[in-house]
Legacy VTK file of the C-alpha trace (Angstrom):
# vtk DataFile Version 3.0
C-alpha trace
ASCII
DATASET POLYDATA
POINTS 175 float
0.000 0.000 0.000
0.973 3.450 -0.459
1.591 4.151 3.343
4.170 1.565 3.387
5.857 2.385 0.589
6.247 5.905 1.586
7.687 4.875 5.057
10.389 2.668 2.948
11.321 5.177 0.945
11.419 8.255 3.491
13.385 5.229 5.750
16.041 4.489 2.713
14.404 0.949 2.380
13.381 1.745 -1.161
14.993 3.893 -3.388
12.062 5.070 -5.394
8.678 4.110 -5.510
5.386 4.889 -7.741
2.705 6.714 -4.728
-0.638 7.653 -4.862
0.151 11.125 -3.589
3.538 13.928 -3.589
5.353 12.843 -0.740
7.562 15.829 0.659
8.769 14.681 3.535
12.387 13.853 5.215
13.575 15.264 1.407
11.763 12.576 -0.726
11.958 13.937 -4.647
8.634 13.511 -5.749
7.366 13.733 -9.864
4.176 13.797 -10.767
3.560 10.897 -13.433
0.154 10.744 -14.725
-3.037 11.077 -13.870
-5.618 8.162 -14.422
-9.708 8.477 -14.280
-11.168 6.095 -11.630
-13.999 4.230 -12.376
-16.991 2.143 -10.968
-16.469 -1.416 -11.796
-19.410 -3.828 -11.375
-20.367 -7.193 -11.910
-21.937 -7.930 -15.202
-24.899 -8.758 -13.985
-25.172 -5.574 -12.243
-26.311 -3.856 -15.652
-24.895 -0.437 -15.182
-24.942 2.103 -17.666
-21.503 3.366 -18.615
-22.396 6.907 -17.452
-23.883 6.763 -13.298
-24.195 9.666 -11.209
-22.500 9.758 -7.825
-25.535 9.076 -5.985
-26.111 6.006 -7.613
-22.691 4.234 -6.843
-23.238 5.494 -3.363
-26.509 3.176 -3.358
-24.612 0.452 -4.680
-23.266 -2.649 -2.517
-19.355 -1.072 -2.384
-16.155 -3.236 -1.600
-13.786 -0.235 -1.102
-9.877 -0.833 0.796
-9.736 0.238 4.303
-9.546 3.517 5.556
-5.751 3.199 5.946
-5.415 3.224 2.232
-4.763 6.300 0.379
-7.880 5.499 -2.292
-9.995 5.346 0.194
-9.657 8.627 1.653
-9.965 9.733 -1.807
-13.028 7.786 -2.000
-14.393 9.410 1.792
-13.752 12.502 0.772
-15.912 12.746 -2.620
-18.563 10.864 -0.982
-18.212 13.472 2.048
-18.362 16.832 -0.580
-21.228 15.481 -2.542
-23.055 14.689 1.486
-23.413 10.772 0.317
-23.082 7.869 2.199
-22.143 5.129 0.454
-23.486 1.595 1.042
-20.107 -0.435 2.167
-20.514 -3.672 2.863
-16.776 -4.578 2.870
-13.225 -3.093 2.943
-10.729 -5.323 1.543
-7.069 -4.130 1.455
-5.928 -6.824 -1.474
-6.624 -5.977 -5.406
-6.948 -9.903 -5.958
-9.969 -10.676 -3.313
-11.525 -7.449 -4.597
-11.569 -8.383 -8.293
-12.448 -11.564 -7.522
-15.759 -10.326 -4.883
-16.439 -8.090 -8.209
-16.414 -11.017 -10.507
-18.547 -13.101 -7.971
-20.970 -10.316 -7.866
-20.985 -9.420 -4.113
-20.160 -5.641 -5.032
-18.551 -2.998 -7.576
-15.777 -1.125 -6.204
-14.176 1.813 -7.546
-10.677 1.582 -9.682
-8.326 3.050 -12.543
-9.403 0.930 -15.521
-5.446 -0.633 -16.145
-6.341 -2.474 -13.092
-9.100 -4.887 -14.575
-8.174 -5.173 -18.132
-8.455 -8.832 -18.686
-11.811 -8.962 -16.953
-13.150 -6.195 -18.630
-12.048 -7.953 -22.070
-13.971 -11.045 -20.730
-16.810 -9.348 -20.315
-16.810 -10.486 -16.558
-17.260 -6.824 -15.229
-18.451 -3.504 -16.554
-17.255 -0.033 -16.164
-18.962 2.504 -15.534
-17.819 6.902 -15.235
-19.136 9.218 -12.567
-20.309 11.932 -14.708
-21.289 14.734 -11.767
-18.457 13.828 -9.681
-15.553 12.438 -11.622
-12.455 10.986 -9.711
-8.654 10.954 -10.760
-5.540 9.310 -9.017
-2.563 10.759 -9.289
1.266 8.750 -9.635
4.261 10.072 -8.428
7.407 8.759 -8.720
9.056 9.255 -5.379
13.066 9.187 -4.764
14.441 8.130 -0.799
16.697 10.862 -0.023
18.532 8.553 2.191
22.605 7.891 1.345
21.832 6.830 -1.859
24.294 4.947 -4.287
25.423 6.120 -7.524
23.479 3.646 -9.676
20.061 4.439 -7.462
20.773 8.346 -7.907
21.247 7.621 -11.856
17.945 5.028 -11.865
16.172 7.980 -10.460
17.531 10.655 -12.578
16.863 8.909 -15.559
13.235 7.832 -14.439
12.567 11.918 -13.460
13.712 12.623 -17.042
11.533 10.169 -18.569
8.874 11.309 -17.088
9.409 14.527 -17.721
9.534 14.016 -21.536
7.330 11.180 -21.898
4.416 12.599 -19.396
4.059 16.083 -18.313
2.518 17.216 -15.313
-1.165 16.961 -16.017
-1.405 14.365 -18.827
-3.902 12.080 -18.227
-4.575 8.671 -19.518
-7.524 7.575 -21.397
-10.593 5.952 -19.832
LINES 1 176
175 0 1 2 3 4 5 6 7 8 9 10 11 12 13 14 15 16 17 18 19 20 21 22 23 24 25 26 27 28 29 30 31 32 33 34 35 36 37 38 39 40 41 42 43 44 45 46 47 48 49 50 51 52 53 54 55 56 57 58 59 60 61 62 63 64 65 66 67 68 69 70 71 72 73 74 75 76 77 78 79 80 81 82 83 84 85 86 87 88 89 90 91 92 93 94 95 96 97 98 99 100 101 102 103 104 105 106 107 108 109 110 111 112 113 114 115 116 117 118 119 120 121 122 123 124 125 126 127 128 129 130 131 132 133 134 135 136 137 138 139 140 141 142 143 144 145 146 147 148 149 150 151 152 153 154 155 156 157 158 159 160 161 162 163 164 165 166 167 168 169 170 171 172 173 174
């Protein structure tokens, strides 16, 4: 989860790491990535259109991570602005019991599209776009600024520059 990886790399664990949010902390080099659109993805059977409206995800059954995960306070806080209260009826912290609680129909949960690709393609799920309350996540690539060596300090230089010329702040993926 993000939380740990942040600790990691603020500790020197990790040399870099892709986080949910800019981590500034204890010197961390942080560089905004991409942005991708989050989505509500639902069992098949579920028969969503692919346009909802906030209030409608809110009334469906939601498996959403814990509140220690930084999606879900995402997640809290548009429910929170738009004075919603979603319908949870579990938080699961791992992407592989969530897809497969989607798949099994016990709930749609809310997720960048890259993450369910091959079920998607299968037909096993549907996706679905908040259109009054659209949701982003953001990727940073985050550098330790702990004694580094010279080949982490050039992996990270190098990854900065790529993403730099390859996605500019802003730039946001399709979906």
């Amino acid at each position: 989860m993000t939380g740990e990886l942040t600790e990691r790399v603020i500790n020197g664990q990790l040399d870099l790491a892709t986080l949910l949010r800019n981590e500034t902390r204890a010197g961390v080099r942080s560089t905004p990535m991409f942005r991708e659109n989050l989505h509500v993805i639902s069992p098949a059977s579920f028969g969503l259109p692919s346009r909802v409206r906030l209030a409608d995800v809110g009334a469906l059954r939601l498996l959403l991570p814990s509140t220690r995960h930084t999606l879900r306070a995402l997640y809290d806080a548009v429910f929170r602005q738009a004075e919603i209260t979603p319908a949870i009826v579990a938080e699961i912290d791992s992407v592989s019991m969530i897809k497969a609680a989607v798949v099994a129909g016990i709930g749609a949960t809310i997720n960048p599209l890259s993450s369910w690709t091959e079920e998607l393609e299968a037909g096993l799920v549907r996706s679905s776009r908040a259109t009054d309350f659209p949701m982003q996540l953001n990727f940073w690539l985050s550098c330790s600024p702990a004694p580094a060596t010279a080949a982490s300090d050039a992996v990270c230089a190098v990854l900065e520059q790529i993403v730099i010329d390859v996605a500019p702040p802003g730039r946001s993926t399709a979906g």
